[in-house]
N, C-alpha and C positions, 0 to 999 in steps of 0.2 A: 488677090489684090485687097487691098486696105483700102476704106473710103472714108475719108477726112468731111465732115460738115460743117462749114462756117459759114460766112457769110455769101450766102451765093447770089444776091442781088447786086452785084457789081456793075459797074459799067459791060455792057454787052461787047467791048472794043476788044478786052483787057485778055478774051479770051476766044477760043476756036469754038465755042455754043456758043447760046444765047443762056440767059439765064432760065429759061424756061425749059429749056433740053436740058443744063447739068442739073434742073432741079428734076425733070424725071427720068436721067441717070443716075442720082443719087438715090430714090425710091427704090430702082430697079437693083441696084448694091444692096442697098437695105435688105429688102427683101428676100431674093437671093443667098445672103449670109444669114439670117435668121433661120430660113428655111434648110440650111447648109447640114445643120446637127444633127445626124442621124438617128442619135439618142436623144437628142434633145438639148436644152443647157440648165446649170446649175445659177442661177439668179440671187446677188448677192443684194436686196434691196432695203433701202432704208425708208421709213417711214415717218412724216412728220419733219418741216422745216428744218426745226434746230436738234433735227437726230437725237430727241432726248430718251427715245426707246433703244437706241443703237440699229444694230442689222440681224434681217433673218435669213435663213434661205428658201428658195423657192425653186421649183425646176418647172420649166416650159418647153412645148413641144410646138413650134410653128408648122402648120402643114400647108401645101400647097393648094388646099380648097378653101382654103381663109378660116381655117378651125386652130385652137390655141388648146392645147390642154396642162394642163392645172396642177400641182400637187406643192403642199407645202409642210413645214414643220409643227403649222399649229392645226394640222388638220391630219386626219388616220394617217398611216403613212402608204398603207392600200390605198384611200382613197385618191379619185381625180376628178377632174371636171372640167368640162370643154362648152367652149364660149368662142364667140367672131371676133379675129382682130384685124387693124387695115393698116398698110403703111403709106402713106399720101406725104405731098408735097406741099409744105406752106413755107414757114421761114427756114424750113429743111427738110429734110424725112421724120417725118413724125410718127410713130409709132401707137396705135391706137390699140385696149383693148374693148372696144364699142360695142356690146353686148355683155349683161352679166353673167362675171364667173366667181361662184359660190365661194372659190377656194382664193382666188388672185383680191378681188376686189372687198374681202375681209379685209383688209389693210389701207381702202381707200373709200369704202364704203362708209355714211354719216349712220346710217342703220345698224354697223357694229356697235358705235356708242349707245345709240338709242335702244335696241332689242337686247346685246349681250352685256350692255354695261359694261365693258371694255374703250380706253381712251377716254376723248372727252363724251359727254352726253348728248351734243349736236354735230359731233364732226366724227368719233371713231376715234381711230390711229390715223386720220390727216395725211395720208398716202395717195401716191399717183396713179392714175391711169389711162396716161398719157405721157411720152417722153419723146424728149428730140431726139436721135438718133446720131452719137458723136462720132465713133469709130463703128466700124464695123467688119467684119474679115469671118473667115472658117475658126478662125480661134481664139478670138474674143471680140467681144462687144461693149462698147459704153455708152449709156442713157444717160440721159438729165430728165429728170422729171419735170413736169412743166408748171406743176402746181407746187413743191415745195424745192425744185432747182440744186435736189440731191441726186450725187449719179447713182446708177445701178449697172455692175458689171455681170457680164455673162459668159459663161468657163463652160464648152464642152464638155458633156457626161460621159463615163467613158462605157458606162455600163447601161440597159434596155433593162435593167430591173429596179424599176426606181423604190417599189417598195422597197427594199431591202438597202438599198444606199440612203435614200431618206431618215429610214429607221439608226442608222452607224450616224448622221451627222445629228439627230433626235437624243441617242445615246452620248454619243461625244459631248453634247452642248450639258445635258443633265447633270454628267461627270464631270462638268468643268466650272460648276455652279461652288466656288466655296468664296467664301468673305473675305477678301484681297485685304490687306493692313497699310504695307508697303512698297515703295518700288524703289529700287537700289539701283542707283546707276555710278560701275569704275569705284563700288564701297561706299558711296555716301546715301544713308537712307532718308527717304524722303516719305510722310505721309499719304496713304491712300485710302478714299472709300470706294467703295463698287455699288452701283445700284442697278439690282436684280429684278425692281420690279417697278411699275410706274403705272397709276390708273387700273389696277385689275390686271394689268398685262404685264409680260415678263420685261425685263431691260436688260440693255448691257451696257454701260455705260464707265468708263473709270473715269474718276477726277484725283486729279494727283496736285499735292500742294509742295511744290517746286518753289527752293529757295536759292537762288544764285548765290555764288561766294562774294565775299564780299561785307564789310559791316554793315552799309546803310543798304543791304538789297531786299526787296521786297519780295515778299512773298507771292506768287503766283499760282491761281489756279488753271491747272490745264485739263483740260475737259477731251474723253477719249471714247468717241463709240467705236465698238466693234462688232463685227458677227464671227460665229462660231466655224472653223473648220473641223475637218475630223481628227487633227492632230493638235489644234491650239486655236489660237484667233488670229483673224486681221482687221488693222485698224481702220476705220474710214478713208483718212488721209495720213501718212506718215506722222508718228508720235516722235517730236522734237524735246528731249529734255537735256539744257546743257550743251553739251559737244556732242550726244549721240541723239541718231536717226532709224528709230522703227518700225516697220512697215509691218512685220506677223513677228510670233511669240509662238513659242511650243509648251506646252503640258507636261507637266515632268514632276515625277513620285508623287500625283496626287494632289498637291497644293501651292506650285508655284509655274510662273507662265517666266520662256527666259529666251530671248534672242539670241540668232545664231553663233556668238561669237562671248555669249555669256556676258557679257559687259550690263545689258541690262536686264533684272530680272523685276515681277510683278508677282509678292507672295502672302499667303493669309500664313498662320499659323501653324509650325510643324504639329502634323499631326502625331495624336499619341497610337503608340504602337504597342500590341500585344500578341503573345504567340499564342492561347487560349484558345483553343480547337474543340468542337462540341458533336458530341456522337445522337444521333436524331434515331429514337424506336418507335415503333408505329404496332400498337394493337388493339384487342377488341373493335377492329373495324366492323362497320355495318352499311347499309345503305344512308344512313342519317347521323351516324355517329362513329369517334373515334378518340383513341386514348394517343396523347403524345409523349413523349419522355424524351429530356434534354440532358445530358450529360457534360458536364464541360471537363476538361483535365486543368483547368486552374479555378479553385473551389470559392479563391475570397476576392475575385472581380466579377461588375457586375454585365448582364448581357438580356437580350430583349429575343424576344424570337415568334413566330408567331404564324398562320396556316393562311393561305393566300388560294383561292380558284384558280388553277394553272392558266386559264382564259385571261385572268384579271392584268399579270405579270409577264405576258408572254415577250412584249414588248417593249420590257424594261430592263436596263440593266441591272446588275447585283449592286451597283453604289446608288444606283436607284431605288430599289428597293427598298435600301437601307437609309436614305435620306428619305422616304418617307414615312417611316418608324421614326424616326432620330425627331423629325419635324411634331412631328404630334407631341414627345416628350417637351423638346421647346415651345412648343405653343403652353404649357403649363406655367413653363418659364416665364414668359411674357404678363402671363396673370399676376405671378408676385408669388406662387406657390414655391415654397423652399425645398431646394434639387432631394433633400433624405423622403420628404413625400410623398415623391413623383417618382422617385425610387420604389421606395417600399410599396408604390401600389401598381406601378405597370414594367418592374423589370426583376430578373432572377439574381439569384448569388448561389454558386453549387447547384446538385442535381434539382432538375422539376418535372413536374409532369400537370396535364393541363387534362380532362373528358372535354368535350366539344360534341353536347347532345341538340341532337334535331337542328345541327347547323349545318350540316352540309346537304347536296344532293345527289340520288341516284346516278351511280356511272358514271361517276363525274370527276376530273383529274382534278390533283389538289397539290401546293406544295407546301413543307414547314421549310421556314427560313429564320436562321440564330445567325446574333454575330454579336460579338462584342464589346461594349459603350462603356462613355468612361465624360466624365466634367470637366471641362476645362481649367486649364488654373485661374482663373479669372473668373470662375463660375457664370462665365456668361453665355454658356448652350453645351449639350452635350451634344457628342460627336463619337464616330464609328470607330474602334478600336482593331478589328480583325478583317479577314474576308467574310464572304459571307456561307455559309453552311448550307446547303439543301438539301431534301428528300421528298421525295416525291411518292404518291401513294393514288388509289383509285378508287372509289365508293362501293358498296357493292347492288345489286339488281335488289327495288323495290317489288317484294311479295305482294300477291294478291288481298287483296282487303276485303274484310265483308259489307254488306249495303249498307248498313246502320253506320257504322266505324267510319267510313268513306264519309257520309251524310254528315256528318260531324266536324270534317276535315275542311277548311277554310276560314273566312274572315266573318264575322255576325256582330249586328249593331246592337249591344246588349242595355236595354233600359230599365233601370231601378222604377219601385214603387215613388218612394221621396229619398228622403237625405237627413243626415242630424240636424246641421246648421240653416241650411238653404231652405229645407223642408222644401224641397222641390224636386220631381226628376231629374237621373244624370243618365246621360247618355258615353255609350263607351265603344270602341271599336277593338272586340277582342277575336284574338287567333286561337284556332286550334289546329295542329300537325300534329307528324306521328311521332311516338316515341316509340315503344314495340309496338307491331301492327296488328293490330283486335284485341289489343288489352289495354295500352294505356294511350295518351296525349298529353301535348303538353297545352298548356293555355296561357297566352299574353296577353294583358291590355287589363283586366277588371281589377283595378287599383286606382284610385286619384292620386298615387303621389309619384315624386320623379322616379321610382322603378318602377311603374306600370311597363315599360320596355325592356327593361333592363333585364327583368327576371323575368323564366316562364315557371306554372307549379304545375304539378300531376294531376290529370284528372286520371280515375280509374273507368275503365269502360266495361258493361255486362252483354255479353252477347245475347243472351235470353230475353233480357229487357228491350235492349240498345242506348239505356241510360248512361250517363256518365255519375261518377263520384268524387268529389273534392276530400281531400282529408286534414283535418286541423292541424295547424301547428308541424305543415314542410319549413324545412331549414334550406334556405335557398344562397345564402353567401353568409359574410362575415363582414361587420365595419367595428374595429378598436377590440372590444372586448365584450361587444353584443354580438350575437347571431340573429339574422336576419332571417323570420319566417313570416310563412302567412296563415292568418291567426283571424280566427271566427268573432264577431262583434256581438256583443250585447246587452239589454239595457240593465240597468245595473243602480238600484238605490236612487230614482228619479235618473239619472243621468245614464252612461254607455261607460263599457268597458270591456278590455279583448279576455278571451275565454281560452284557457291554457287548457291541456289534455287531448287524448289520444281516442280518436270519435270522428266521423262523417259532419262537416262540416256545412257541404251546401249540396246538392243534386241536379244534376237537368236532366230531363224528357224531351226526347223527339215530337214534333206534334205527328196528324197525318199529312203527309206532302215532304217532309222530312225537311223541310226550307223556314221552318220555327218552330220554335222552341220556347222551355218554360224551364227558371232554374228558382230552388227556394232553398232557404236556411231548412236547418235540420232540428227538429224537436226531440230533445233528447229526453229520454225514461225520468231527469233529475228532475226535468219541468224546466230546464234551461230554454229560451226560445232562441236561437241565431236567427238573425236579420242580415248578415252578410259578412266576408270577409276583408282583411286587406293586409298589407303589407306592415310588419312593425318588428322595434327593435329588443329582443331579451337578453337578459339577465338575469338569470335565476327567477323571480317572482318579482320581477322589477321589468318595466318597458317602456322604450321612450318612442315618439312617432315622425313620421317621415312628413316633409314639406310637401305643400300638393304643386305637382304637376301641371306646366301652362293649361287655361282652360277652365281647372277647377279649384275650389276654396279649401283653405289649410284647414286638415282634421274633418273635414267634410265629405263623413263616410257615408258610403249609400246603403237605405232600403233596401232588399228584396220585398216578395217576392220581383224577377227579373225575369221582362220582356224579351225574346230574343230573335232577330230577322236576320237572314244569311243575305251577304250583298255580295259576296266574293267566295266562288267555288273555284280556288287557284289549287297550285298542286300543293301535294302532301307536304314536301317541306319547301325551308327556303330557297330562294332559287341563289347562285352564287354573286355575290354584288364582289363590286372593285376592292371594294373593306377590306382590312384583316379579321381574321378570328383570331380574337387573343384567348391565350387562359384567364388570363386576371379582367375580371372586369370592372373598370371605375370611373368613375367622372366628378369633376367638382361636387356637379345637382345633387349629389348621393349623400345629402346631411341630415343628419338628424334636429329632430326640435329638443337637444338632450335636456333642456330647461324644464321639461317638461315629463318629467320622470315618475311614472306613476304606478300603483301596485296593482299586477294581474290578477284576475280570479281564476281558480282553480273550479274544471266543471266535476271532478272527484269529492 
């Protein structure tokens, strides 16, 4: 049976109850059909009065001890959470869920705004957590919410694995994320924008600018939330443009949404297509390290590819993946940086290959992913040209290490004497991991400028001592037509200047307790005295310097001798973040002060 909720305070005459018994007949309906879903229901809810977020999905599990359980699209798709719900009798069956659920009350909670910064700042997403109970039956359900008086429908699950259906309408909705332009209805196109995102939070929303026939007809905008199926969308309430009537849209090759009867379609830009197929090799793996080689069989397009924590990507699709590569090149875009720059510094053309030291870990699944990009003719975002290529690969087992080398191995707050400019201590938070294990490390962080991250350099380790050695003038990247090394400081004719040649640069000492340490410039046989190293750009006998890094002042290189306290004994290397590992590595921050051009000394 279906149970209809209106107005059930009637005249008591008009009917075989009294108003008091159809209203806890109608609780008893309620309930009952909620409780009906074996599997649960899929929950089509909208948030926020005037739907300006559109709809998400949610699944709920009513159970017959007054427990609700929880899962949603912006939450793990493993994850669940169970919370009290009640269904009572006031101006109808009202549907309560009166304790909180972590996962449900995201969307109606003023704490999303306030703690996640999502929505507004005192309200959230402005969601219900209370609804009147319209319909109700074994096979669908419809709410009204009581606080924004948007319904919400509920559809039978048909599956008990919600992970994994979660995760297909997760998928679906990611895949279905492209920038709509037009909507054509019967051949006449009519302008559209889509917005994808609103407050921190995703949106789905269309607005289509509909112009009747007609010479004095005006322009109208028609405003369209929807939520995502797994095959396309459905609109809130029927989208009315003209003489046609649409209720759901299907997905089709990629970039356009089109009603059953094709009459009306909803489409962004055909995308560019490429046959460009890329062959993935995988050698000199190690527990820490591995060499990638890309191959593509079309040599003069360009394509982006990049080494992923199998953990990180488990859960995404392949157009997923690839829009969030694609996304980072655009975010370039947005800066005003011209598409041959952001080329040339974060994507390939023909064969490449990439090392990737002390970037992975032990045992650890990993995949490389390539696929094909290409600009738009509009030059306004690039976008995904092929499918996506994979290979997948596995770390191998971290060796035993000896106690010194170990001792060495984590994070240490490393403190200069003074500085050039500041003539004061800097403090720095530098890394040490392994690169071969009892011979060398690598070290990140003791630099003020913005590659203190970016790059790590060799230390060498002595097993006899358990000292480490720095050595002058490593070549760690390339920017234009300089090579980027790190290059020993010293004073020089009243003033400082870096020190070119091939020589032991700085040294550290274990103290006893092996948890501090002692690191000093190197006195060389010439009478050179090094005070410390850093990051700079050559050219032959020519060097320009790097901007300093938040925190610290420009060309304000530090003193030794350096302080050093160990605050973090993490593991050997890094552990796998969401990240990519790219080959290329670069960022705006990575500018030179080239104004600033000046001649190295030679310690020969």
């Amino acid at each position: 049976s279906t149970l209809f909720v209106s107005c059930l305070m009637e005249d008591d005459d008009k009917f075989s109850q009294s108003a008091s018994e159809r209203l806890e007949t109608a609780v008893e309906e309620a309930t009952t059909a909620l409780q009906s879903a074996a599997n649960g229901w899929r929950m089509e809810l909208y948030p926020e009065g005037n739907r300006i977020y559109g709809g998400y999905t949610v699944f709920l599990k009513f159970n017959a001890d007054g427990t609700v359980v929880a899962s949603s699209e912006h939450a793990d798709p493993t994850q669940t959470a169970t919370s009290y719900y009640t269904v009572e009798g006031e101006s109808g069956a009202v549907l309560s869920f009166d304790t909180y659920n972590e996962i449900f009350h995201f969307y109606s909670s003023p704490s999303t705004g306030a703690e996640q910064g999502i929505g507004t700042a005192n309200g959230g997403l402005e969601g219900d957590s209370d609804f009147v109970v319209m319909e109700a039956s074994n096979e669908f359900i419809k709410l009204k919410g009581r606080k924004t008086n948007n319904y919400a429908y509920l559809y039978p699950l048909e599956t008990s694995d919600w992970a994994t259906e979660m995760q297909a309408y997760i998928n679906a909705a990611s895949d279905m994320e492209v920038n709509c332009k037009t909507c054509t209805v019967d051949g006449v196109e009519y302008p559209v924008t889509v917005r994808m995102s609103l407050n921190n939070f995703t949106a789905r929303v269309f607005t289509i600018a509909y112009t009747p026939a007609g010479e004095d007809a005006e322009t109208q905008e028609i405003t369209a939330p929807y939520v995502c199926t797994k095959t396309g969308i459905r609109f809130y309430e029927p989208l009315t443009i003209g003489n046609k009537t649409v209720s759901e849209m299907t997905f089709k090759e990629d970039y356009y949404f089109e009603n059953e009867d094709g009459s009306v379609r909803i489409s962004a830009a055909e995308p560019i297509r490429s046959d460009n197929q890329f062959t993935i090799d995988i050698s000199d793996l190690t527990f820490s390290s591995v060499t990638v080689s890309v191959t593509p069989t079309i040599d003069d397009e360009y394509y982006q590819w990049a080494v992923f924590p199998k953990s990180s990507i488990a859960t995404m699709s392949d157009k997923a993946i690839m829009r969030s590569l694609v996304d980072e090149l655009n975010s370039y875009l947005d800066l005003g940086l011209e598409p041959e720059i952001i080329l040339s510094a974060l994507a390939y053309m023909g064969p490449s290959e990439g090392t990737f030291e002390n970037q992975l870990s032990p045992e650890t699944e990993y995949v490389v992913a390539a696929f094909g990009i290409a600009l738009l003719e509009d030059g306004s975002a690039f976008t995904s040209t092929t499918d996506l290529f994979k290979e997948e690969f596995t770390s191998a087992e971290m060796p035993p290490l000896e106690e010194d080398y170990a001792a060495w191995i984590g994070t240490w707050e490393v403190t200069s004497t003074t500085s050039e400019k500041t003539q004061s201590p800097l403090t720095f938070m530098v890394t040490f991991s392994v690169k071969v294990p009892n011979n060398t490390l690598n070290m990140t962080g003791l630099s003020v400028t913005t590659l203190r991250s970016a790059y790590s350099v060799v230390a060498d380790y002595d097993s006899e001592t358990g000292m480490i050695t720095i050595a002058n003038q490593q070549k760690v990247g390339v920017t234009g037509d300089y090579d980027i090394k790190y290059v020993s400081r010293v004073p020089y004719n009243g003033s400082y200047t870096i020190l070119t040649g091939e020589y032991i640069g700085m040294g550290g000492m274990l103290n006893p307790g092996n948890t501090t340490a002692t690191m000093v410039g190197n006195k060389l046989s010439s009478g050179w005295e090094i005070y410390g190293m850093d990051f700079f750009a050559l050219r032959g006998s020519s060097y320009a310097q790097f901007y300093a890094d938040s925190g610290y002042t420009d060309f304000d290189y530090a003193f030794g001798p350096f302080s050093m306290r160990k605050v973090d004994t993490r593991a050997a290397v890094v552990q796998p973040q969401a990240k990519p590992l790219y080959a290329k590595t670069w960022k705006p921050g990575m500018l030179m002060h080239a104004s600033e051009v000046a001649t190295a000394v030679s310690a020969e």
